[in-house]
CHARMM-style PDB file with segment names, atoms N, HN, CA, C and O in Angstrom:
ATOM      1  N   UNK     1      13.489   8.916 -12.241  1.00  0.00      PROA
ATOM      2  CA  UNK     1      14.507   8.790 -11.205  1.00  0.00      PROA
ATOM      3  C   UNK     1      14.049   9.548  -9.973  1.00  0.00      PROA
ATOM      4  O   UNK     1      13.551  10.674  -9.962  1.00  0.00      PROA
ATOM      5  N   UNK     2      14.282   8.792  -8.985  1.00  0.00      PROA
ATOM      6  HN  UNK     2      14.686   7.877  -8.994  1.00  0.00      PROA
ATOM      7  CA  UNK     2      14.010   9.851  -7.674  1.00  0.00      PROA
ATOM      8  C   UNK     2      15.157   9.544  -6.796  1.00  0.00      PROA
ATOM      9  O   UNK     2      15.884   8.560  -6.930  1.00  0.00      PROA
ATOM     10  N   UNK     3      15.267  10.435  -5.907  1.00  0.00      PROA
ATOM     11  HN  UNK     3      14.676  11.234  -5.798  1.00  0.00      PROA
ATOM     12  CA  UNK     3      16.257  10.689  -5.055  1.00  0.00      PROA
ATOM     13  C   UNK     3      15.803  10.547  -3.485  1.00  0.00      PROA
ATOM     14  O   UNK     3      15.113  11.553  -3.322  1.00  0.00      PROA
ATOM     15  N   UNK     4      15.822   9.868  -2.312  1.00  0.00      PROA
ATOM     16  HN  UNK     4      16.383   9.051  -2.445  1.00  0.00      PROA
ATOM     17  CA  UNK     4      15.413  10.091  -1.176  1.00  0.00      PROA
ATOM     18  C   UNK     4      16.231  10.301   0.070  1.00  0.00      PROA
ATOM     19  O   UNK     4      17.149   9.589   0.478  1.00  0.00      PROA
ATOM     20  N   UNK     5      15.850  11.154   0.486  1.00  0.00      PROA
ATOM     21  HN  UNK     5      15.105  11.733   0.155  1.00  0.00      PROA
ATOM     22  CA  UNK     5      16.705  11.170   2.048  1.00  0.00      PROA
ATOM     23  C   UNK     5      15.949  10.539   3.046  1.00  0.00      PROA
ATOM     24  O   UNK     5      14.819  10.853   3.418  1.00  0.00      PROA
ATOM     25  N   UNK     6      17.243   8.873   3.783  1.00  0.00      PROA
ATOM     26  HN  UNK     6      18.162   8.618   3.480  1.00  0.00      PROA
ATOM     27  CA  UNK     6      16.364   8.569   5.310  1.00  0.00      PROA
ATOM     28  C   UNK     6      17.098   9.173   6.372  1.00  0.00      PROA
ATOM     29  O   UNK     6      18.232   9.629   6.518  1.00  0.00      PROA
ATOM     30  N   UNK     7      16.053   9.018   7.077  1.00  0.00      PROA
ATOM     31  HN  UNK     7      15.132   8.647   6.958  1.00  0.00      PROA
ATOM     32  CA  UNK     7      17.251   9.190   8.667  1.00  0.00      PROA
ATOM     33  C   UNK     7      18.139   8.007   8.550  1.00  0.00      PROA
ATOM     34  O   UNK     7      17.892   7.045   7.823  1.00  0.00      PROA
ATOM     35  N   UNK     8      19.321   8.145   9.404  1.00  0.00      PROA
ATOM     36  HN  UNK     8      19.522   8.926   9.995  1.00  0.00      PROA
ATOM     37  CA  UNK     8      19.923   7.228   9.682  1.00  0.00      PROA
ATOM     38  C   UNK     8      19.390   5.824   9.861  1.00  0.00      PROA
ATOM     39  O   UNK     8      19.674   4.844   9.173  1.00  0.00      PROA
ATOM     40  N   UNK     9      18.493   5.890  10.994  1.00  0.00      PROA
ATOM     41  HN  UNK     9      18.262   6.686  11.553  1.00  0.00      PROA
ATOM     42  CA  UNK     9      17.374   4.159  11.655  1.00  0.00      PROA
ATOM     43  C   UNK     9      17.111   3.880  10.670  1.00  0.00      PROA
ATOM     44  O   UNK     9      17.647   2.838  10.290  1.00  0.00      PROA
ATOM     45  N   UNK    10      16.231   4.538   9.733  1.00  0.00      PROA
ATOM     46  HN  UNK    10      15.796   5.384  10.041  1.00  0.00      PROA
ATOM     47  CA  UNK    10      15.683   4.103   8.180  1.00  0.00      PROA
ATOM     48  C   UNK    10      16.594   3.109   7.552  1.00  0.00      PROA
ATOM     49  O   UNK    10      16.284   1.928   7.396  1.00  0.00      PROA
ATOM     50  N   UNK    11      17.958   3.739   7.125  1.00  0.00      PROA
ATOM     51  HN  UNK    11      18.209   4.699   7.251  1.00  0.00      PROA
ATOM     52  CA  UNK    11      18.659   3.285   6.068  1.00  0.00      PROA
ATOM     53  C   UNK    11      19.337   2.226   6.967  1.00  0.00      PROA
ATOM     54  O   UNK    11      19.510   1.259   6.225  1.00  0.00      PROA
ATOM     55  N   UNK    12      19.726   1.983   7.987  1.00  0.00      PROA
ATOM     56  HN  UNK    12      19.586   2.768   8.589  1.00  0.00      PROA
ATOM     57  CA  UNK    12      20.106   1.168   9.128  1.00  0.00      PROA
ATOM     58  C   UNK    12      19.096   0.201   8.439  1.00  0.00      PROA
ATOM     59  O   UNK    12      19.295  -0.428   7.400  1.00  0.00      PROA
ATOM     60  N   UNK    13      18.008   0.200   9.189  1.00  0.00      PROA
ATOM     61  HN  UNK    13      17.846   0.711  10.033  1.00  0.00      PROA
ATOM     62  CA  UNK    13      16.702  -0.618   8.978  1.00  0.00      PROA
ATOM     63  C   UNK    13      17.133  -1.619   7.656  1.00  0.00      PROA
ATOM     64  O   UNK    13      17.533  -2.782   7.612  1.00  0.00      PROA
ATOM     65  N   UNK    14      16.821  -0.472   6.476  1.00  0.00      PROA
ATOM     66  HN  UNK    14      16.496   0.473   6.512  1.00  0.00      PROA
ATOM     67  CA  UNK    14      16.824  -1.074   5.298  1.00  0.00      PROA
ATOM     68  C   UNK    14      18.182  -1.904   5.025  1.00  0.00      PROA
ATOM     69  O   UNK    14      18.147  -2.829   4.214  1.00  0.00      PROA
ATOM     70  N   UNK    15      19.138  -1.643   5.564  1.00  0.00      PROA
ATOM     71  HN  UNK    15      19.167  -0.892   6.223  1.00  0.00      PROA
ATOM     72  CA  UNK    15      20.453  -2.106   4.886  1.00  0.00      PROA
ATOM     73  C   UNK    15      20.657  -3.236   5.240  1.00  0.00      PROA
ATOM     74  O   UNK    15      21.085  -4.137   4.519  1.00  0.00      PROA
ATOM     75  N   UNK    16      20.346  -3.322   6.499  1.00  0.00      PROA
ATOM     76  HN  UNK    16      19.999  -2.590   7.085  1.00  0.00      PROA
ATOM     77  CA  UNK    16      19.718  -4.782   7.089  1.00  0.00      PROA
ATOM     78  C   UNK    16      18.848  -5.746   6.825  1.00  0.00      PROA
ATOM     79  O   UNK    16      18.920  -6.879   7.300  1.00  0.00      PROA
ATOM     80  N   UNK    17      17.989  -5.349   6.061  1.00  0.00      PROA
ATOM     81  HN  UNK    17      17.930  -4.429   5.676  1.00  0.00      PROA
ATOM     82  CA  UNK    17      17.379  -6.181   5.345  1.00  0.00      PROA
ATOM     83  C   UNK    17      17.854  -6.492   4.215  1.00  0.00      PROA
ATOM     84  O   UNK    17      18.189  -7.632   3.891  1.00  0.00      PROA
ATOM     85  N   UNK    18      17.924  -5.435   3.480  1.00  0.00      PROA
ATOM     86  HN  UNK    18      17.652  -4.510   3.742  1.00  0.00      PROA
ATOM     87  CA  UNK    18      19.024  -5.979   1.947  1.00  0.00      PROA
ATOM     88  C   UNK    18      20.242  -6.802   2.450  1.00  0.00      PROA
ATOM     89  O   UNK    18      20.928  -7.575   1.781  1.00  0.00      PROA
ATOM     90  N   UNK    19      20.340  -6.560   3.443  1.00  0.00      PROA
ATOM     91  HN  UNK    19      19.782  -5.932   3.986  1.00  0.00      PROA
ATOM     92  CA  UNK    19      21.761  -8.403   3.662  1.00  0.00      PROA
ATOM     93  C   UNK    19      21.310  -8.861   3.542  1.00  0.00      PROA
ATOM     94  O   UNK    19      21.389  -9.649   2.599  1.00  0.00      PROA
ATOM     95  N   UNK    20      20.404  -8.830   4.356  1.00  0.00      PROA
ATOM     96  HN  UNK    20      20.340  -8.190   5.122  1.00  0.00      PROA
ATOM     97  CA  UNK    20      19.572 -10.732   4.874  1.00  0.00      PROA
ATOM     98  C   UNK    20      19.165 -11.457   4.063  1.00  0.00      PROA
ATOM     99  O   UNK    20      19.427 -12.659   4.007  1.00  0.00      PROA
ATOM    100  N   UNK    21      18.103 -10.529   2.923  1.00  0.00      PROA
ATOM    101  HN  UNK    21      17.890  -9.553   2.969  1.00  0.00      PROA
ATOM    102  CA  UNK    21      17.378 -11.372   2.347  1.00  0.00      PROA
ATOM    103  C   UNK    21      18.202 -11.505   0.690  1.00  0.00      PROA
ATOM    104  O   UNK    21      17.896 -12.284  -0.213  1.00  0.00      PROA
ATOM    105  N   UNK    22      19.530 -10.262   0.694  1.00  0.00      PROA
ATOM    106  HN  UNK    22      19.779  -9.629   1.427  1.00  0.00      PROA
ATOM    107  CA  UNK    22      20.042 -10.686  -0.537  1.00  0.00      PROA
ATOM    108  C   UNK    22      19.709  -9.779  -2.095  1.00  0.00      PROA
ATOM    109  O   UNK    22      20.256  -9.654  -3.191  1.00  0.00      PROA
ATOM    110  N   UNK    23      18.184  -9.155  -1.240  1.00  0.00      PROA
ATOM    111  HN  UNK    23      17.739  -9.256  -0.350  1.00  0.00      PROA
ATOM    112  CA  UNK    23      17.570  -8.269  -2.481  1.00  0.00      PROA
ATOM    113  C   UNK    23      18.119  -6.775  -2.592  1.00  0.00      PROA
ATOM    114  O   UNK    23      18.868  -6.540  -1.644  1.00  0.00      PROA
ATOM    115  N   UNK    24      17.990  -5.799  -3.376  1.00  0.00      PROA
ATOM    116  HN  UNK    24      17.382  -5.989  -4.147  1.00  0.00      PROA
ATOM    117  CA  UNK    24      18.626  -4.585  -3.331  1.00  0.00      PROA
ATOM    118  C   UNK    24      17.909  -3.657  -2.599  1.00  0.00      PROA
ATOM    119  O   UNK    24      16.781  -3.490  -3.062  1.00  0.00      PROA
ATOM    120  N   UNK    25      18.223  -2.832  -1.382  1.00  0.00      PROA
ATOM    121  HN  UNK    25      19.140  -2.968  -1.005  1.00  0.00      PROA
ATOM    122  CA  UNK    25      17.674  -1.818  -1.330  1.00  0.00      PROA
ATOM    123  C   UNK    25      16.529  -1.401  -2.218  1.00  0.00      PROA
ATOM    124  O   UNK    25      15.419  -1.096  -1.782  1.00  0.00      PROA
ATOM    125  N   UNK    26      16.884  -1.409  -3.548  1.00  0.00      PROA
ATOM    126  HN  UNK    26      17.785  -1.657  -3.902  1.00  0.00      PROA
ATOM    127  CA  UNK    26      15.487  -0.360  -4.089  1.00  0.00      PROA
ATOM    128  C   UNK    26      14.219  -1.504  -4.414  1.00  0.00      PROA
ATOM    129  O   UNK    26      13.162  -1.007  -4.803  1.00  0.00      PROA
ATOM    130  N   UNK    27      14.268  -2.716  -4.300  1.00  0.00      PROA
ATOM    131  HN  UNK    27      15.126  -3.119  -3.984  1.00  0.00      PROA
ATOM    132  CA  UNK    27      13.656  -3.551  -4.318  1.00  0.00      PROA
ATOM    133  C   UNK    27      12.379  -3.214  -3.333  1.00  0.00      PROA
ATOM    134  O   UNK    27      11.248  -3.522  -3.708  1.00  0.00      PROA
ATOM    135  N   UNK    28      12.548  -2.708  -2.332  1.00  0.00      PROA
ATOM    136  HN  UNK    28      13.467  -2.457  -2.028  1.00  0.00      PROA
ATOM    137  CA  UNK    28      12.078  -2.750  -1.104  1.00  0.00      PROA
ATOM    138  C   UNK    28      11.834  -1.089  -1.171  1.00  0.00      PROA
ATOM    139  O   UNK    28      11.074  -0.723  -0.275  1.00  0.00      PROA
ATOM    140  N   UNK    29      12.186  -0.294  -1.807  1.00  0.00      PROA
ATOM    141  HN  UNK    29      12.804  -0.592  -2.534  1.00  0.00      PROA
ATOM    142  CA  UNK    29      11.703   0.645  -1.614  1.00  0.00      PROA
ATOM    143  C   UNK    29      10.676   0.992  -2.708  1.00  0.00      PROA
ATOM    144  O   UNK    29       9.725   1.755  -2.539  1.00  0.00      PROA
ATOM    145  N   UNK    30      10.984   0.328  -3.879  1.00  0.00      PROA
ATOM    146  HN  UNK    30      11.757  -0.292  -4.016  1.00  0.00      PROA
ATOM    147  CA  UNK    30       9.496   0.220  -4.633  1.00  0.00      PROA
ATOM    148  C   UNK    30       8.121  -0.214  -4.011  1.00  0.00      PROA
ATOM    149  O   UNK    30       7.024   0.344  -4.009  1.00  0.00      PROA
ATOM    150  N   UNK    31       8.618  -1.558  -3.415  1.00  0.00      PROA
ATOM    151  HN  UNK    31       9.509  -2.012  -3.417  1.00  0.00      PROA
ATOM    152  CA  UNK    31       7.252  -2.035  -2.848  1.00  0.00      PROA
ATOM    153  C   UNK    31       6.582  -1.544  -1.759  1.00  0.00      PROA
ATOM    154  O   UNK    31       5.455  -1.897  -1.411  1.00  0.00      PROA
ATOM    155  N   UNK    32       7.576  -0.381  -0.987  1.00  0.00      PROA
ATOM    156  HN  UNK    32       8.491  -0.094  -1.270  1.00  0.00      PROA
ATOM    157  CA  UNK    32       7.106  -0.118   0.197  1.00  0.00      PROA
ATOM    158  C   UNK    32       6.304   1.182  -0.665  1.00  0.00      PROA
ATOM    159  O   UNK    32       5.354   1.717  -0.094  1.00  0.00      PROA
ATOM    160  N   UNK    33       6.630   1.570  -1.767  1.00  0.00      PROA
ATOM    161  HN  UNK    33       7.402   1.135  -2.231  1.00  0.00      PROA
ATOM    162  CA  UNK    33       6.285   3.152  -2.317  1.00  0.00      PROA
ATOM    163  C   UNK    33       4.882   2.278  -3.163  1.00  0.00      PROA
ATOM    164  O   UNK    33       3.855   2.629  -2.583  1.00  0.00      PROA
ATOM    165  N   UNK    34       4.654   1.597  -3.952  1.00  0.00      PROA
ATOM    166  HN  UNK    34       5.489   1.311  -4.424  1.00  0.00      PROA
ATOM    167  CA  UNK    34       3.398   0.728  -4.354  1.00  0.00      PROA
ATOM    168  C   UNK    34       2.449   0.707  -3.311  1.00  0.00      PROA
ATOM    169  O   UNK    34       1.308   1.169  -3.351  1.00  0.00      PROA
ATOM    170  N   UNK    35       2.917   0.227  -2.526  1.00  0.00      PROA
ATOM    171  HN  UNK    35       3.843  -0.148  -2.494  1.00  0.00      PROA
ATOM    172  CA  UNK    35       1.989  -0.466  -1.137  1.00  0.00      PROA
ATOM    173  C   UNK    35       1.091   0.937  -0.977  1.00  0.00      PROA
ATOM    174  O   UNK    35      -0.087   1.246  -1.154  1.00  0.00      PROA
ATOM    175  N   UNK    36       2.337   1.625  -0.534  1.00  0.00      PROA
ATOM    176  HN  UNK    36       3.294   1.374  -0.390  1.00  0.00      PROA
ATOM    177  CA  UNK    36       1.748   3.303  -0.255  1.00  0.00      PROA
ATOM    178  C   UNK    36       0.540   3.937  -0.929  1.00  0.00      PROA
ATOM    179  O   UNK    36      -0.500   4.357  -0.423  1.00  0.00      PROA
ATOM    180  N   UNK    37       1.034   3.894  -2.507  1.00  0.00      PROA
ATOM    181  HN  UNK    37       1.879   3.553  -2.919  1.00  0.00      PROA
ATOM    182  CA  UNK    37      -0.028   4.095  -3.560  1.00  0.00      PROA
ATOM    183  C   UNK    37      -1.546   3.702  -3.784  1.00  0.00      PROA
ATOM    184  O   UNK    37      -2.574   4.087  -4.340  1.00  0.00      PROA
ATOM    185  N   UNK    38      -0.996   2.626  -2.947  1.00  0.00      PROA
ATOM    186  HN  UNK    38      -0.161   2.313  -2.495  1.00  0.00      PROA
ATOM    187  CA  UNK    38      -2.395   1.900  -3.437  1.00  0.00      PROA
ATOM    188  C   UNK    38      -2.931   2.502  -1.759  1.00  0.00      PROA
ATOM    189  O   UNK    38      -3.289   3.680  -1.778  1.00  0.00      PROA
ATOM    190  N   UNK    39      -2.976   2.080  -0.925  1.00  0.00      PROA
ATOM    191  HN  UNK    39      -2.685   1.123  -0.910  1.00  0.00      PROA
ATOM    192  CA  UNK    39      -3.576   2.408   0.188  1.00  0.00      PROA
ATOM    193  C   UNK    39      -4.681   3.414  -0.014  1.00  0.00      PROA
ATOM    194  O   UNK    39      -5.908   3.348   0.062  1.00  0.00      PROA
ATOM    195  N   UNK    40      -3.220   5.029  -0.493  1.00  0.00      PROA
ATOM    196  HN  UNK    40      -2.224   5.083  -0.554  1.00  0.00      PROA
ATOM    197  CA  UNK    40      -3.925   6.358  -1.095  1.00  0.00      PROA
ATOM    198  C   UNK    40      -4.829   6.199  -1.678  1.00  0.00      PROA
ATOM    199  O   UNK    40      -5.863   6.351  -1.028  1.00  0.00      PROA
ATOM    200  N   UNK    41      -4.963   5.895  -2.863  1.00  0.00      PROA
ATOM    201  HN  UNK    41      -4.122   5.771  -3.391  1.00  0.00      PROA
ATOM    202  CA  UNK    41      -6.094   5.669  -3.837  1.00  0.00      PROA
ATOM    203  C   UNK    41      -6.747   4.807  -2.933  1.00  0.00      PROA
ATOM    204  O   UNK    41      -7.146   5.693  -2.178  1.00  0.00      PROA
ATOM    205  N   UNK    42      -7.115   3.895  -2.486  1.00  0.00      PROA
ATOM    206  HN  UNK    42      -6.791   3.174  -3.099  1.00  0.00      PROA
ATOM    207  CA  UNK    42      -7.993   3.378  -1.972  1.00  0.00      PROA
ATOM    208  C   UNK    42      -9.014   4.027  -0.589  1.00  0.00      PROA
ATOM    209  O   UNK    42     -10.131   3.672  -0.213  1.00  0.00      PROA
ATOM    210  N   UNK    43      -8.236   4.929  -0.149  1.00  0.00      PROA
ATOM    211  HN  UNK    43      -7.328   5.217  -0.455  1.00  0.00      PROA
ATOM    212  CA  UNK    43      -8.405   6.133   0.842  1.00  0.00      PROA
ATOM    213  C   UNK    43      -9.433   6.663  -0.156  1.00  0.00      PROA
ATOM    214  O   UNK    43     -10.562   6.221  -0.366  1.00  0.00      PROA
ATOM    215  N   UNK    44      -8.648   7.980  -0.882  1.00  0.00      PROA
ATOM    216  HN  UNK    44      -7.731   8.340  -0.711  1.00  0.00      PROA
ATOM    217  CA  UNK    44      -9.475   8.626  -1.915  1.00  0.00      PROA
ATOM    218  C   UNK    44     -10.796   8.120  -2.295  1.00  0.00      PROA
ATOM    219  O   UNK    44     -11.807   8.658  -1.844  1.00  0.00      PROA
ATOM    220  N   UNK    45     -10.867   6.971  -3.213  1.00  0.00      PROA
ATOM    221  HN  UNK    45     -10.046   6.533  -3.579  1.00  0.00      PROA
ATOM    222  CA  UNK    45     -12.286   6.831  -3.307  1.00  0.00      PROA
ATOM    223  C   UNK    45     -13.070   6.383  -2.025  1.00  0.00      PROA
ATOM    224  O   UNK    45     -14.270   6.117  -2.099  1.00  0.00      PROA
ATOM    225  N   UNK    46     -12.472   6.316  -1.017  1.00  0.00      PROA
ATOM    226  HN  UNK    46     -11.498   6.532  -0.957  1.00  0.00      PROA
ATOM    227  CA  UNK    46     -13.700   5.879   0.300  1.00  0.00      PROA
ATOM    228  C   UNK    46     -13.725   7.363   0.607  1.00  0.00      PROA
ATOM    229  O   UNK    46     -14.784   7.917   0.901  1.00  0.00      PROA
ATOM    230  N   UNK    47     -12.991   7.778   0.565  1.00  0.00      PROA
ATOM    231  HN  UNK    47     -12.130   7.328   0.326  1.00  0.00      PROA
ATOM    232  CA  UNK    47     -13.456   9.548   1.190  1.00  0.00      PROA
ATOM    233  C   UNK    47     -14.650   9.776   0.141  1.00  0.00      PROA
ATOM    234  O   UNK    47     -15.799   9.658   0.567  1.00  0.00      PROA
ATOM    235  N   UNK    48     -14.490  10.017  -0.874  1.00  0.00      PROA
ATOM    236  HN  UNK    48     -13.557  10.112  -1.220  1.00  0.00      PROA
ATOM    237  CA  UNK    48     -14.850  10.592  -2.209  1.00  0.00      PROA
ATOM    238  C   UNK    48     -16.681   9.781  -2.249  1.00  0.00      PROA
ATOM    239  O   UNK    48     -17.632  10.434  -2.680  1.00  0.00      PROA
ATOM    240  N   UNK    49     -16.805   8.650  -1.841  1.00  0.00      PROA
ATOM    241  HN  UNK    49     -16.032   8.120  -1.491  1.00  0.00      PROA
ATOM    242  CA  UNK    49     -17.858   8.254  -1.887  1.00  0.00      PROA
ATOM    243  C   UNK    49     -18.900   8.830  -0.680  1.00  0.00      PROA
ATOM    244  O   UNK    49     -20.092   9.047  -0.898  1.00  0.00      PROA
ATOM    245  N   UNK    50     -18.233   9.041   0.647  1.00  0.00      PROA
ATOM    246  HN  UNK    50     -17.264   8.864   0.823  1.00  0.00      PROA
ATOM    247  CA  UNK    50     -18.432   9.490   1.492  1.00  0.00      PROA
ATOM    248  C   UNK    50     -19.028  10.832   1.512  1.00  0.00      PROA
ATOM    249  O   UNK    50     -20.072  11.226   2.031  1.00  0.00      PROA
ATOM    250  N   UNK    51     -17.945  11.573   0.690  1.00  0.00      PROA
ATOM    251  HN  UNK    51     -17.097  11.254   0.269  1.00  0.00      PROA
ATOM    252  CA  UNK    51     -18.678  12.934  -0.004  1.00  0.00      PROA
ATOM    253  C   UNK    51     -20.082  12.835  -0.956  1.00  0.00      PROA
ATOM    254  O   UNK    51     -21.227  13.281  -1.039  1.00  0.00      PROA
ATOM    255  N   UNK    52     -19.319  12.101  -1.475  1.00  0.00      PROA
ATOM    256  HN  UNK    52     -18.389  11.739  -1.408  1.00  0.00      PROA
ATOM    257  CA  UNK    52     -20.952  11.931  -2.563  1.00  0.00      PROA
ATOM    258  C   UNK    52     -21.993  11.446  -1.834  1.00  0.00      PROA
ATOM    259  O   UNK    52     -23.111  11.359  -2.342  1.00  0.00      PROA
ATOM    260  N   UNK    53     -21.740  11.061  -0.514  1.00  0.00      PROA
ATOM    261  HN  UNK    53     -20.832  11.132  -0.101  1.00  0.00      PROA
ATOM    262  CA  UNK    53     -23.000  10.394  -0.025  1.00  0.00      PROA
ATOM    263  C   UNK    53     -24.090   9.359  -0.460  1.00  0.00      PROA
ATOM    264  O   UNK    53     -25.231   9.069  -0.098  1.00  0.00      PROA
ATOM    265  N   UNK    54     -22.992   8.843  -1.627  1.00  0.00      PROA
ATOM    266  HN  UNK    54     -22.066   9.078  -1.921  1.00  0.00      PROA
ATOM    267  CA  UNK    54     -23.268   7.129  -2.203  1.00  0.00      PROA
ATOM    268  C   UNK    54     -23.285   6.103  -0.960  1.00  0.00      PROA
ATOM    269  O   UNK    54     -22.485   6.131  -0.025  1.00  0.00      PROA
ATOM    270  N   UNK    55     -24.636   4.941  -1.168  1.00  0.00      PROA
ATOM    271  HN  UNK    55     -25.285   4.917  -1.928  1.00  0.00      PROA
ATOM    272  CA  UNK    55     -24.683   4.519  -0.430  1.00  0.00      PROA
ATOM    273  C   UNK    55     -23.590   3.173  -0.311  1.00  0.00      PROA
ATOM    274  O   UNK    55     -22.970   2.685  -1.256  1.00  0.00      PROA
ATOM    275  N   UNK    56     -23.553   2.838   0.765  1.00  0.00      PROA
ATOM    276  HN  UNK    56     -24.057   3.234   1.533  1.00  0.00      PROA
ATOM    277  CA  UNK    56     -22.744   1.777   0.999  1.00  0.00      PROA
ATOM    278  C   UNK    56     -22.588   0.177   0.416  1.00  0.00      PROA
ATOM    279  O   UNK    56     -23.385  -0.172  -0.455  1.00  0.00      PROA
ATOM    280  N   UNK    57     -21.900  -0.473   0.739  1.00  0.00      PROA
ATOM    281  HN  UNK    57     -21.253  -0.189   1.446  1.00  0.00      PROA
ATOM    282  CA  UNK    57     -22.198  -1.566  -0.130  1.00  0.00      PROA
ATOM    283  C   UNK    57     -21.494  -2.782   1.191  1.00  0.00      PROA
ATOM    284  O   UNK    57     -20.337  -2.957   1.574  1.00  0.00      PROA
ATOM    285  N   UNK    58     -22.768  -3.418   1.581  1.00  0.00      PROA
ATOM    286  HN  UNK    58     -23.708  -3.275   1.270  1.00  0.00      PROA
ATOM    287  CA  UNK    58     -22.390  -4.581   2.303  1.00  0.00      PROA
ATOM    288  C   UNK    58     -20.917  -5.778   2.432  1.00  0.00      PROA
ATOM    289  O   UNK    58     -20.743  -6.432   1.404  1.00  0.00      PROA
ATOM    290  N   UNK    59     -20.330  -5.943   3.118  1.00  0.00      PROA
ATOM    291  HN  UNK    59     -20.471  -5.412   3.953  1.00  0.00      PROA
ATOM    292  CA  UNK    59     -19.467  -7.153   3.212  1.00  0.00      PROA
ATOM    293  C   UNK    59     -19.964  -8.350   2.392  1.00  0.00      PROA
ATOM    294  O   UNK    59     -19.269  -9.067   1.673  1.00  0.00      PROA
ATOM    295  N   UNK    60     -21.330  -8.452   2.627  1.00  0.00      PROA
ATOM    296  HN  UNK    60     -21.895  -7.870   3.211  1.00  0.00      PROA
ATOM    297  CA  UNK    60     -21.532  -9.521   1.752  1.00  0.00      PROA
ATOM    298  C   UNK    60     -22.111  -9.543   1.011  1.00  0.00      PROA
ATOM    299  O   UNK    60     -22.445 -10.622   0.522  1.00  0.00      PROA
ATOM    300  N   UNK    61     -22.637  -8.113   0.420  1.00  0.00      PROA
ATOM    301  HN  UNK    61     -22.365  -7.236   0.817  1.00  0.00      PROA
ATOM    302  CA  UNK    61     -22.548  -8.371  -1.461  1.00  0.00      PROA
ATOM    303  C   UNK    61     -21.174  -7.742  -2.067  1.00  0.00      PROA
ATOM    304  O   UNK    61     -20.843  -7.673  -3.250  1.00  0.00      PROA
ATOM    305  N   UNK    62     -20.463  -7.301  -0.898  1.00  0.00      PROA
ATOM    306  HN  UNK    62     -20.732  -7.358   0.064  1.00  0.00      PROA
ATOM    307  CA  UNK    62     -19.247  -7.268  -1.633  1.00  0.00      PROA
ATOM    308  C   UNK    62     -18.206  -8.844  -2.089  1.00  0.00      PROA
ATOM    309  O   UNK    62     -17.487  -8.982  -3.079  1.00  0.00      PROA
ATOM    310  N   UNK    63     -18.459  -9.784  -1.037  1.00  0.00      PROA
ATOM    311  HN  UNK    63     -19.042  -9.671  -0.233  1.00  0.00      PROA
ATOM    312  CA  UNK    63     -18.099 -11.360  -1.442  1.00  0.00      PROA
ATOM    313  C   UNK    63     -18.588 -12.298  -2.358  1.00  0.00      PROA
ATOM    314  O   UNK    63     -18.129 -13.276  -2.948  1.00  0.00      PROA
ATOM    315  N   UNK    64     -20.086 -11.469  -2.275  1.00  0.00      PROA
ATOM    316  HN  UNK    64     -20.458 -10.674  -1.795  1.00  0.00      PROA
ATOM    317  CA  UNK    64     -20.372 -12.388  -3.800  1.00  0.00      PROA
ATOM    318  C   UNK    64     -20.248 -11.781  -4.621  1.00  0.00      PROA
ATOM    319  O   UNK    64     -20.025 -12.586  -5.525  1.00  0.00      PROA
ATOM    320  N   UNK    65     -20.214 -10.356  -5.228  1.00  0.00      PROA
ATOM    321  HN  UNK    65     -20.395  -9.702  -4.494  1.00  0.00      PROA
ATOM    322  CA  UNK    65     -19.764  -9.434  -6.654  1.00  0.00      PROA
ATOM    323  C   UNK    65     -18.871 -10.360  -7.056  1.00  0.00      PROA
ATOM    324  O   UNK    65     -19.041 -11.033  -8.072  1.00  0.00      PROA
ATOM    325  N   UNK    66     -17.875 -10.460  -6.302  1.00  0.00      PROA
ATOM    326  HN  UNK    66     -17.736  -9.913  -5.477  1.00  0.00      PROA
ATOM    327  CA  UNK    66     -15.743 -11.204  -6.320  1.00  0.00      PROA
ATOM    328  C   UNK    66     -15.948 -12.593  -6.141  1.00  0.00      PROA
ATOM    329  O   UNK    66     -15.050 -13.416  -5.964  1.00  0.00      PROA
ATOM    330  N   UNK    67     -17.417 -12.872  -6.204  1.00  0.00      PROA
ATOM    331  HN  UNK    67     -18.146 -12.203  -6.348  1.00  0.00      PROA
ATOM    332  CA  UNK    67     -17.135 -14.745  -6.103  1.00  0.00      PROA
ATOM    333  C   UNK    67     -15.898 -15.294  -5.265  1.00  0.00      PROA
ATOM    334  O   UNK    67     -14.962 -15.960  -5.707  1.00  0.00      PROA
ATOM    335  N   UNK    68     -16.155 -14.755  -3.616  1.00  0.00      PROA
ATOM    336  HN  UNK    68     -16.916 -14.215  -3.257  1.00  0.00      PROA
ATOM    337  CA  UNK    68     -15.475 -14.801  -2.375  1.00  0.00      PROA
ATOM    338  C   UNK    68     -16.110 -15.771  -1.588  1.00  0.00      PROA
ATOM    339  O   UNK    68     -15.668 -16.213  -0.527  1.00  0.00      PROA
ATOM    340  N   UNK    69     -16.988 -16.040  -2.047  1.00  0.00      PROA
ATOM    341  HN  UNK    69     -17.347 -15.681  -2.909  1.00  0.00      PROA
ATOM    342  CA  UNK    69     -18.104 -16.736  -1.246  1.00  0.00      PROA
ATOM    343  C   UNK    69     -17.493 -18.067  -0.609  1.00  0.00      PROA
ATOM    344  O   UNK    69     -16.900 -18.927  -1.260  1.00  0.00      PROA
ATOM    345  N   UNK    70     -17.714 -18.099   0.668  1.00  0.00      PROA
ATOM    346  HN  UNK    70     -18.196 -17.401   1.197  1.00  0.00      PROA
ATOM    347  CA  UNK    70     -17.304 -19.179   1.428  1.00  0.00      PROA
ATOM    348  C   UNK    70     -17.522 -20.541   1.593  1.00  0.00      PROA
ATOM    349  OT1 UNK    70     -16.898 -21.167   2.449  1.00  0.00      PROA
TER     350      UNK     70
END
């Protein structure tokens, strides 16, 4: 369970959207808190490689690793 305090605009913001689209408030605050998560971690290991001074890895052997290929 967590508990959050918004400013006012925030919960304004949000409450307005939970009309519109019908979904609940916490609907939207999961995904905005996921989204978040992942970003972080994805931060982290680019810092972290950076530190290690591992070398880089191209755009495009990163598209073909993921069979992205165009």
């Amino acid at each position: 369970m967590l508990t959050v305090r918004l400013s006012p605009e925030l919960e304004a913001r949000l409450n307005k959207l939970a009309k519109r689209t019908g979904r609940p408030k916490a609907y939207y605050a999961k995904k905005a808190i996921a989204e978040f998560l992942d970003e972080q971690e994805d931060y982290l290991i680019a810092v972290s490689r950076l530190e290690d001074q591992l070398p880089s890895i191209s755009l495009d052997k990163v598209v073909k690793r993921l069979g992205l290929e165009r």
